[in-house]
C-alpha positions in Angstrom: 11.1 -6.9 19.3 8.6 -4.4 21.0 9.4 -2.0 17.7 9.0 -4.8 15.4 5.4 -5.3 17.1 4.9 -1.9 16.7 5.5 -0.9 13.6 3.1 -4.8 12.6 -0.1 -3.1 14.4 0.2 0.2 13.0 1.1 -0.7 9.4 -2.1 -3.8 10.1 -4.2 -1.0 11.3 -3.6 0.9 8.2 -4.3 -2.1 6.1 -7.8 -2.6 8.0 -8.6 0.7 7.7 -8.2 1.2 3.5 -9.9 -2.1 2.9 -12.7 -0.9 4.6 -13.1 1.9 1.8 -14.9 0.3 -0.3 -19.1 0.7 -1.4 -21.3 -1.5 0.8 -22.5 -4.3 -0.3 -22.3 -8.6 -1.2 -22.4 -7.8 -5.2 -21.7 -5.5 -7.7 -25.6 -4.3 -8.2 -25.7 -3.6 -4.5 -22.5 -1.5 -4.9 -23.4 0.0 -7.5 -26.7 1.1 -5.9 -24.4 2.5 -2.5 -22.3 4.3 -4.9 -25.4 6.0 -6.3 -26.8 6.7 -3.2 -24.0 8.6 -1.9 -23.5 10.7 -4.8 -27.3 11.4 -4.5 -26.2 12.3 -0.9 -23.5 14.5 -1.6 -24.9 16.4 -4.7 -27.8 16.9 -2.1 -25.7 18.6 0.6 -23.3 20.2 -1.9 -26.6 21.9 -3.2 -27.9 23.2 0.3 -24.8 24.8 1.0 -24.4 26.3 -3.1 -27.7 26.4 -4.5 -26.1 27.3 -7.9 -24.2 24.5 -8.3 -27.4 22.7 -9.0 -27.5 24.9 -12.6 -23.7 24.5 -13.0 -23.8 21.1 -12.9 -26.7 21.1 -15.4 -25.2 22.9 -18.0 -21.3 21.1 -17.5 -20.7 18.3 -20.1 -20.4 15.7 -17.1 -19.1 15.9 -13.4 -17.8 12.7 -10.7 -18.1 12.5 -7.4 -15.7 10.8 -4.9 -15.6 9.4 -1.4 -12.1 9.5 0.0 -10.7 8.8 3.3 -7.1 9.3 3.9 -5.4 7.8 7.1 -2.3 9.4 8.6 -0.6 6.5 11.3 2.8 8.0 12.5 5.1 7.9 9.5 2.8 6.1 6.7 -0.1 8.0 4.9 -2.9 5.8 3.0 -5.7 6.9 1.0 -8.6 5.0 -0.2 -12.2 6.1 -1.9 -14.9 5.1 -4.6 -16.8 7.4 -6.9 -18.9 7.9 -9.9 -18.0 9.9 -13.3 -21.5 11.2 -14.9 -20.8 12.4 -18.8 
């Protein structure tokens, strides 16, 4: 019984915990708009650290970036992210 309740919180906690990968916001223009934002927010910091990215990415026919969490409980693995393609 004490396994059984176990294995329920950890497999509940890894349920929680990819559900709550998802863009904020109550529709899909607010989404949308958070999904924006943190590729602005990445391409930013991806630029500060490789300043010639910024021209690479220019000059590439299109480019996507993703947020993804992965979360390791004990014996099961889940991953869970959002991201935006640009062509």
């Amino acid at each position: 019984m004490n396994r059984m309740r176990t294995l329920l919180l950890v497999v509940g906690c890894a349920l929680v915990a990819t559900g709550c990968m998802s863009p904020k916001g109550d529709d899909a223009t607010q989404k949308r708009a958070a999904v924006h934002e943190m590729r602005s927010d990445t391409l930013a910091k991806l630029y500060a650290i490789e300043p010639y990215a910024q021209t690479r990415i220019k000059e590439s026919v299109g480019y996507a970036v993703f947020s993804n969490v992965g979360v390791n409980l004990l014996l099961l693995s889940t991953g869970s992210g959002y991201g935006v393609v640009k062509d």
